[in-house]
MARKOL-325016 format. One record per residue (C-alpha): residue in one letter; x, y, z. Coordinates in steps of 0.001 Angstrom, whole numbers, padded with zeros to 6 digits, always signed. Last residue first. Layout:
<r><loza>A</loza><X>X</X><Y>Y</Y><Z>Z</Z></r>
...
//
This chain:
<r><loza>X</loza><X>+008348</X><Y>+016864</Y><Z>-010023</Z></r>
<r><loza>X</loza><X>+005095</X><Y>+018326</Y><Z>-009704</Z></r>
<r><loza>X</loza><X>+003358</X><Y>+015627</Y><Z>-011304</Z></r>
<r><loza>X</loza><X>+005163</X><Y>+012989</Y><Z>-008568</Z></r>
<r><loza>X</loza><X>+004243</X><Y>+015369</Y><Z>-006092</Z></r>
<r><loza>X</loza><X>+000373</X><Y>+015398</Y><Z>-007099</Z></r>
<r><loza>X</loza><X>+000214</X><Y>+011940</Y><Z>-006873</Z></r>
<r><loza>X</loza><X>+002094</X><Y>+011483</Y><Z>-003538</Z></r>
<r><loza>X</loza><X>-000544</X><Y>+014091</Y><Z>-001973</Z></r>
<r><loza>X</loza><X>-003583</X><Y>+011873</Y><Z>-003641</Z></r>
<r><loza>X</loza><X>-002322</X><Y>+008406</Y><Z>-002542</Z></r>
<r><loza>X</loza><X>-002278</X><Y>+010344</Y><Z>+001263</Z></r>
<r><loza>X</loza><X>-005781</X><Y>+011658</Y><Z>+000946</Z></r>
<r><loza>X</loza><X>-006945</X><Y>+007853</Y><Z>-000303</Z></r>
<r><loza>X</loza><X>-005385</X><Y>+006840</Y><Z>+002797</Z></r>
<r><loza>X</loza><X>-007440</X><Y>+008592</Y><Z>+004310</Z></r>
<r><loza>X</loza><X>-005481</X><Y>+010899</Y><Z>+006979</Z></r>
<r><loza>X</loza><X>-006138</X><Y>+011214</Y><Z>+010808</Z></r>
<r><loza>X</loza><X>-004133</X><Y>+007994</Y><Z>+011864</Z></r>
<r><loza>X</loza><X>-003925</X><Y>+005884</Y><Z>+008919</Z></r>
<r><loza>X</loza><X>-007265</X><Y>+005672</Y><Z>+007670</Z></r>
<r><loza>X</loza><X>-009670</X><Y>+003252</Y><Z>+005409</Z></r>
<r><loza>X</loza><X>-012411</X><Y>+003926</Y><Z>+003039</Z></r>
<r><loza>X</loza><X>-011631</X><Y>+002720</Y><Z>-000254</Z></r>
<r><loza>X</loza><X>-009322</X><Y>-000130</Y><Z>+000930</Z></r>
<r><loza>X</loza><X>-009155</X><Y>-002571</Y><Z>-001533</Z></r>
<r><loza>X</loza><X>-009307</X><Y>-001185</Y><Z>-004354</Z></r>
<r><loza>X</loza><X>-009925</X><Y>+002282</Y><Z>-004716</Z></r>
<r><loza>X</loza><X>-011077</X><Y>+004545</Y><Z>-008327</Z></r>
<r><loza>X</loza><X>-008002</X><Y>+006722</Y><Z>-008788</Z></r>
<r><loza>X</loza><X>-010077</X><Y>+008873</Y><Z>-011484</Z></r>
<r><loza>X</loza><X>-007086</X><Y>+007240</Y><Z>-014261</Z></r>
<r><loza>X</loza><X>-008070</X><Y>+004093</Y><Z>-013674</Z></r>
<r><loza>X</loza><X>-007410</X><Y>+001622</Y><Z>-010771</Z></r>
<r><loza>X</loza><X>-005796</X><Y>+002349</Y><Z>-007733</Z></r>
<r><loza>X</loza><X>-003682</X><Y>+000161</Y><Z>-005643</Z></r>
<r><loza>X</loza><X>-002094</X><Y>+000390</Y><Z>-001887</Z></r>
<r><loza>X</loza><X>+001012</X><Y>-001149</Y><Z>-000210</Z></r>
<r><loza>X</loza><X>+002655</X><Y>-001160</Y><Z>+003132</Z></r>
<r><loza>X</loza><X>+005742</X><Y>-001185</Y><Z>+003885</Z></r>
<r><loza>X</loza><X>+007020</X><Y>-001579</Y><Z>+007743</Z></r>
<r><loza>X</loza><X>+008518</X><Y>-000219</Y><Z>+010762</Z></r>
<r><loza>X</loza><X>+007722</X><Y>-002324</Y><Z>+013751</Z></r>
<r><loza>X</loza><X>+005864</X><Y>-000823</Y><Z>+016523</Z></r>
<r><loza>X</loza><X>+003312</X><Y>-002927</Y><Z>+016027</Z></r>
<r><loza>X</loza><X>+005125</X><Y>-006370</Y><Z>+016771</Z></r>
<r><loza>X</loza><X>+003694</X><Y>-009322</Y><Z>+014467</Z></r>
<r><loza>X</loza><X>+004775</X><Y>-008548</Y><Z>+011409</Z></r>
<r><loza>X</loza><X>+005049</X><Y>-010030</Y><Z>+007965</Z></r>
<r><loza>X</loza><X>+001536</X><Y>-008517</Y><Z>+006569</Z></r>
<r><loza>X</loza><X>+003325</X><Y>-004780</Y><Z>+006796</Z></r>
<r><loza>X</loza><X>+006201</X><Y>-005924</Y><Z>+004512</Z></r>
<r><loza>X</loza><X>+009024</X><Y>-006106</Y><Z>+006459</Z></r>
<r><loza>X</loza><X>+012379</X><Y>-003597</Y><Z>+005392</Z></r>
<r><loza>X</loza><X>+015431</X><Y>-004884</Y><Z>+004637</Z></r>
<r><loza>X</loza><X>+013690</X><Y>-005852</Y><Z>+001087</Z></r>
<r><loza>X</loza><X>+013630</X><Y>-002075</Y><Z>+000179</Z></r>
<r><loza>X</loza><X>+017158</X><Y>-001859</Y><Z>-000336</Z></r>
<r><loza>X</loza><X>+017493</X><Y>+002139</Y><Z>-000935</Z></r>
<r><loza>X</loza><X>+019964</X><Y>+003292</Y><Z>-003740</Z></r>
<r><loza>X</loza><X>+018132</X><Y>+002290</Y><Z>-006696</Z></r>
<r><loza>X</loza><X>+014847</X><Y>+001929</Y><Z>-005047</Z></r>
<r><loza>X</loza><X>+015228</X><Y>+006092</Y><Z>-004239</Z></r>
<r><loza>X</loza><X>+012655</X><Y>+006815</Y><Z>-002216</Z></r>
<r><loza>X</loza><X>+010018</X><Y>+009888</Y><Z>-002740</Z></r>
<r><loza>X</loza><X>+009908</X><Y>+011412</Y><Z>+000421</Z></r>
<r><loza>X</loza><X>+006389</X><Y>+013125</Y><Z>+001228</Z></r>
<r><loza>X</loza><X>+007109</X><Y>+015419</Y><Z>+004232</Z></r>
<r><loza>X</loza><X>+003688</X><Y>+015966</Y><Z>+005882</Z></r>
<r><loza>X</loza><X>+003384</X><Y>+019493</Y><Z>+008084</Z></r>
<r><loza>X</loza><X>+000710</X><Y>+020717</Y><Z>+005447</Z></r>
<r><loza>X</loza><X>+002526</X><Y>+019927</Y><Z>+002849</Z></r>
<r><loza>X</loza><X>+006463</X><Y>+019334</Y><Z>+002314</Z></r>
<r><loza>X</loza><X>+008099</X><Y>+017936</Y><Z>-000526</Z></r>
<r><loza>X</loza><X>+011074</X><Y>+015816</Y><Z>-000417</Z></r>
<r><loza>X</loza><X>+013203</X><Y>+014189</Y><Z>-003868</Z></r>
<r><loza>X</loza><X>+014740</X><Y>+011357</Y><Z>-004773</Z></r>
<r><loza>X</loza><X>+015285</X><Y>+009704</Y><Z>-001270</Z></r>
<r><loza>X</loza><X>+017854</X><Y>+007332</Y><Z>+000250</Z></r>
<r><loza>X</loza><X>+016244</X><Y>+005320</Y><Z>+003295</Z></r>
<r><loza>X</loza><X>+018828</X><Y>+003274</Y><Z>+005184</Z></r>
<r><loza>X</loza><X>+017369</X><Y>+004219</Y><Z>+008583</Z></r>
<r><loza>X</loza><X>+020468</X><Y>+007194</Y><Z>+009295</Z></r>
<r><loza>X</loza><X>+019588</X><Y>+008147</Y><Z>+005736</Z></r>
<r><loza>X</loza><X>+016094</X><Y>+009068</Y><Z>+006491</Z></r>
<r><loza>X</loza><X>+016891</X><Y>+010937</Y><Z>+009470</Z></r>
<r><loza>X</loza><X>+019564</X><Y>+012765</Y><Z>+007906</Z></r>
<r><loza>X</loza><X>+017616</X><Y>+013580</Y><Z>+005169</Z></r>
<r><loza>X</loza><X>+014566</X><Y>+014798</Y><Z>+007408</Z></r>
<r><loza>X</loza><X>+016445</X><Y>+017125</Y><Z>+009024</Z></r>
<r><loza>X</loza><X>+013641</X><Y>+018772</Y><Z>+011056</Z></r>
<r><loza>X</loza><X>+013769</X><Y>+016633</Y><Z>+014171</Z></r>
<r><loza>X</loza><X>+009739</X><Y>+016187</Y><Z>+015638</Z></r>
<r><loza>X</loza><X>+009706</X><Y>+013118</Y><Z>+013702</Z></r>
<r><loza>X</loza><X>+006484</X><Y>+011070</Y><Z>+013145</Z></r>
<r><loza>X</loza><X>+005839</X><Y>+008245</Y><Z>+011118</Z></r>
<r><loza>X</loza><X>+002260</X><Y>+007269</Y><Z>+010388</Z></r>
<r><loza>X</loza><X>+000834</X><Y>+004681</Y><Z>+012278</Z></r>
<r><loza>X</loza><X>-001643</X><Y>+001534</Y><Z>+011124</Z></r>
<r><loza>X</loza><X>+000622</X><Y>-000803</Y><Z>+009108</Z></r>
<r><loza>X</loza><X>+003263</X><Y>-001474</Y><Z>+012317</Z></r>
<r><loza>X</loza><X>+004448</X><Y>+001555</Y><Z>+011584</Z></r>
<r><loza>X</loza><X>+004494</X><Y>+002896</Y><Z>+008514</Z></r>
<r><loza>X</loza><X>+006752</X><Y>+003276</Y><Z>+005092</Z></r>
<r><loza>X</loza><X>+004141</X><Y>+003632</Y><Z>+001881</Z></r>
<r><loza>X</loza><X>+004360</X><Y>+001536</Y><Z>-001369</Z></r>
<r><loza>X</loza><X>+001791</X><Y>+003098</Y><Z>-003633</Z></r>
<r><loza>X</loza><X>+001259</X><Y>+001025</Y><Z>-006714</Z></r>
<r><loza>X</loza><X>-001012</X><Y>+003045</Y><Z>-009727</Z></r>
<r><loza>X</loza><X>-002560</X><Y>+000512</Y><Z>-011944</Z></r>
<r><loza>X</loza><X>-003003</X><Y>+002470</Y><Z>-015467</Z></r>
<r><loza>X</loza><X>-006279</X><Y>+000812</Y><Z>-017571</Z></r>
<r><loza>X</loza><X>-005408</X><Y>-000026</Y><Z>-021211</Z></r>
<r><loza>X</loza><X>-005639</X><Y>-003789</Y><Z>-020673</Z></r>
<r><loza>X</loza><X>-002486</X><Y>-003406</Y><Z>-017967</Z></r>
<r><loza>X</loza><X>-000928</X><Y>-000637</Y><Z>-017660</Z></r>
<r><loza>X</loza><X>+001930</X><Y>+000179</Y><Z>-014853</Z></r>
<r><loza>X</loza><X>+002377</X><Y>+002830</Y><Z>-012722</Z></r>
<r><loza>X</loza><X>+004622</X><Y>+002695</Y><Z>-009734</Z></r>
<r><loza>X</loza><X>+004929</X><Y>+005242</Y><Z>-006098</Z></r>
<r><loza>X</loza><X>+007427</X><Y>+004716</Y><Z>-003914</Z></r>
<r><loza>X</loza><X>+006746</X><Y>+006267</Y><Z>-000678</Z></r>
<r><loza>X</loza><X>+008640</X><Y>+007479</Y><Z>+002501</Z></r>
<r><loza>X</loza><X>+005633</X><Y>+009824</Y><Z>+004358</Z></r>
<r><loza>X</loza><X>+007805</X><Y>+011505</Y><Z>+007236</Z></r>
<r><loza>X</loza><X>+004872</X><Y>+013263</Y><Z>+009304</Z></r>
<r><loza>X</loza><X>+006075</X><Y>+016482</Y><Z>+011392</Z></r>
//
């Protein structure tokens, strides 16, 4: 299974919503993968305190918790030099049609990551 930690922001600025997706990877270009089914206790063992979890198709979005979760023990994917390290990586959209800057086209493993922006978008409506 795929653990997807996110934290996903939206903030306005001249009328136009800027959606921030914060995404937990490895090394920038891996998805996690767990083959353990408690997620919670996997997440909390790492310091990660989620919201909520929603599964799709064998993806576990976790929404983190900022409040409880210190995000700044974590790198920041352009910090690292090792590519097995565990790091967050961000993503913007523009607009409310999600129009892609700067990676419009990019993967993580076998998922866009315009197909992974779209998953946490539709949990965060579904919440």
């Amino acid at each position: 299974m795929i653990l997807l930690p996110y934290i996903h922001r939206v903030t306005t600025l001249h009328s136009i919503p800027v959606h921030s997706y914060t995404i937990l990877t490895i090394g920038g270009t891996q998805l996690w993968t767990e083959s353990d089914n408690n997620i919670t206790d996997i997440l909390e063992c790492n310091d990660l305190y989620t919201d909520h979890i929603t599964e799709i198709d064998n993806i576990c979005l976790c929404s983190i918790n900022t409040e409880k979760t210190t995000i700044t023990d974590f790198f920041k994917w352009n910090e690292i030099s090792d590519p097995d390290t565990f790091c967050w990586r961000t993503l913007y959209t523009f607009g409310e049609k999600q129009n892609w800057l700067p990676h419009p086209n990019e993967s993580i493993g076998e998922y866009s990551y315009q197909h992974l922006c779209e998953l946490i978008s539709k949990d965060q409506k579904d919440i």
